[in-house]
N, C-alpha and C positions, 0 to 999 in steps of 0.2 A: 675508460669508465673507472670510477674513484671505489675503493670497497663499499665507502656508502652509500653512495648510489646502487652498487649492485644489494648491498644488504635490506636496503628499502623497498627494492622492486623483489625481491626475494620474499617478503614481509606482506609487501602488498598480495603479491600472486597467492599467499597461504590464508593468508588473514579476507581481505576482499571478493579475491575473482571467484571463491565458492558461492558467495551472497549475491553475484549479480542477479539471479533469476528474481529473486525476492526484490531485490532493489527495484527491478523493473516493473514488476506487478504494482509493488508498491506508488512508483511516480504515475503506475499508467491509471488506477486508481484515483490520485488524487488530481490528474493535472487533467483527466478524460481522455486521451487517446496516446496511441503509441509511440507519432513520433515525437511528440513533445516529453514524451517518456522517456526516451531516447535521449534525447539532449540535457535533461533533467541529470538522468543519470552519469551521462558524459562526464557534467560539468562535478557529479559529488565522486564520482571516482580523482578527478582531479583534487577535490578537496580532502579525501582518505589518503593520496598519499602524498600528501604534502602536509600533513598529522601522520603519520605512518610511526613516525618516530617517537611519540607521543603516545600510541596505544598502550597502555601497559597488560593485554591481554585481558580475560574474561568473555564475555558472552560476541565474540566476533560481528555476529548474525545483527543484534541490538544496536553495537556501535554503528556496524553500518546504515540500518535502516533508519537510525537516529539523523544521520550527515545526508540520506537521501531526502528524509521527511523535511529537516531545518533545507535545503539545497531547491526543494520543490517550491514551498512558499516563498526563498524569494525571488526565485526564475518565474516562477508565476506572477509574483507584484511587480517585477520588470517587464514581462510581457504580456500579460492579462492584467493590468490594475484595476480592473472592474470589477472581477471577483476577489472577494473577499472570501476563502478557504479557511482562514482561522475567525470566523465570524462563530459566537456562543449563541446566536438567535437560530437554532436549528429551522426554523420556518423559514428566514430568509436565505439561510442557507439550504435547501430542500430544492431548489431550482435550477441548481448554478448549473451543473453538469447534465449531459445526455449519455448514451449508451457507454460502458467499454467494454474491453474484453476481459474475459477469465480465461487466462493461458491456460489452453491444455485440460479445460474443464467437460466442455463435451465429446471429448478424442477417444471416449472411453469404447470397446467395441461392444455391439447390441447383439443379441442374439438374432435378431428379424428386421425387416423394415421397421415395422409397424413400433417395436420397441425403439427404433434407433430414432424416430421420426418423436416417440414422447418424448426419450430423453434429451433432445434436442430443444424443443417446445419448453422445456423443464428448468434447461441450463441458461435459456435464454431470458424466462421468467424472474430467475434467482439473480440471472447478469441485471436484468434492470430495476428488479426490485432491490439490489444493492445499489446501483447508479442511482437509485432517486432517495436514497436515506442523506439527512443534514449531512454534511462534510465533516462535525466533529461524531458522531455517529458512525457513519463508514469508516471513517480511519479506524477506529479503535474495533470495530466488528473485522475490520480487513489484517491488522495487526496481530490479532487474536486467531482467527482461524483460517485465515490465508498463510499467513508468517509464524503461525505458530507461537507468537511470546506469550509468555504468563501476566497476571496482573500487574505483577511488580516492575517490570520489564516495560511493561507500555507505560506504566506511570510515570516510571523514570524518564521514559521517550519524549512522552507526551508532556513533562515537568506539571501534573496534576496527582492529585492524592491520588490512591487507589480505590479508595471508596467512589471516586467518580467513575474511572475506568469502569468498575462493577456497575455502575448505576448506568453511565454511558454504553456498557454492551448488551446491559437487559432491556435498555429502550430501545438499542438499536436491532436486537431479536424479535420483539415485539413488534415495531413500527415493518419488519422484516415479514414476521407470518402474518401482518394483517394484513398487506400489501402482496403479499403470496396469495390470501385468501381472495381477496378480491378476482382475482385473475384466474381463478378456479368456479369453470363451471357448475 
């Protein structure tokens, strides 16, 4: 093996392999299930370190979720061309997906049954009232307080202003507790 190879995969392992879990959330998210998540991800890890060389550092966490986010859309137009995921009509986008998971969301431990049995009830609410917000909606609520990134961060991700982002995460909070509220007794 060449030094640069070894320096690459060096690079990768520092820069990347932290980000997987995000990554994955991230494709299981957008694509609806895991193992197409899986594959998703596969394929953007191949595309990170073949730019590995190219990173010139900064926000590690960003760059990747950017190469999962662009890697998702078009593994999905190659093997979903039905859905439209980058569609701006959030109503006809509001159908596309069914349930996914939130990794490690309801694992939390309950003091009783009876609390463990709400917070399950809970997590499960919150899982599909996020499955059912538009696709440009969910990304940027899921970006934001799944992954963590700031405004600036998703705009750049998402190549939209920031002021959208803002407006994009208050509709998607919104359309979020209404849709909680519903679902509540």
């Amino acid at each position: 093996m060449n030094s640069d190879t070894q320096r690459a995969r060096q690079r990768f392992a520092e820069v990347v392999m932290p980000q997987l879990d995000g990554g994955v959330a991230l494709a299981r998210w957008l694509s609806g299930n895991h193992a197409d998540a899986e594959d998703i991800v596969q394929e953007a890890c191949a595309r990170a370190f073949a730019a590995i060389g190219g990173y010139a550092g900064g926000d590690a966490r960003a760059w990747f979720l950017t190469i999962v986010r662009n890697t998702a859309y078009s593994w999905l137009a190659r093997h979903r061309p039905h859905l439209q995921l980058r569609d701006d009509d959030p109503a006809a986008a509001e159908a596309l997906h069914g349930a996914v998971e939130i990794p490690g969301f309801a694992r939390q431990p309950a003091p009783d049954p009876q609390a463990a049995l709400i917070a399950a009830a809970d997590a499960q609410a919150l899982h599909q009232a996020v499955a059912e917000l538009p696709s440009v909606f969910r990304e940027t609520l899921v970006l934001r307080e799944f992954n963590g990134l700031d405004y600036r961060q998703i705009a750049e991700l998402t190549a939209v202003p920031i002021g959208t982002v803002m407006s994009r995460l208050a509709r998607a909070r919104a359309q979020l507790l209404r849709r909680l509220g519903r679902r509540r007794p």
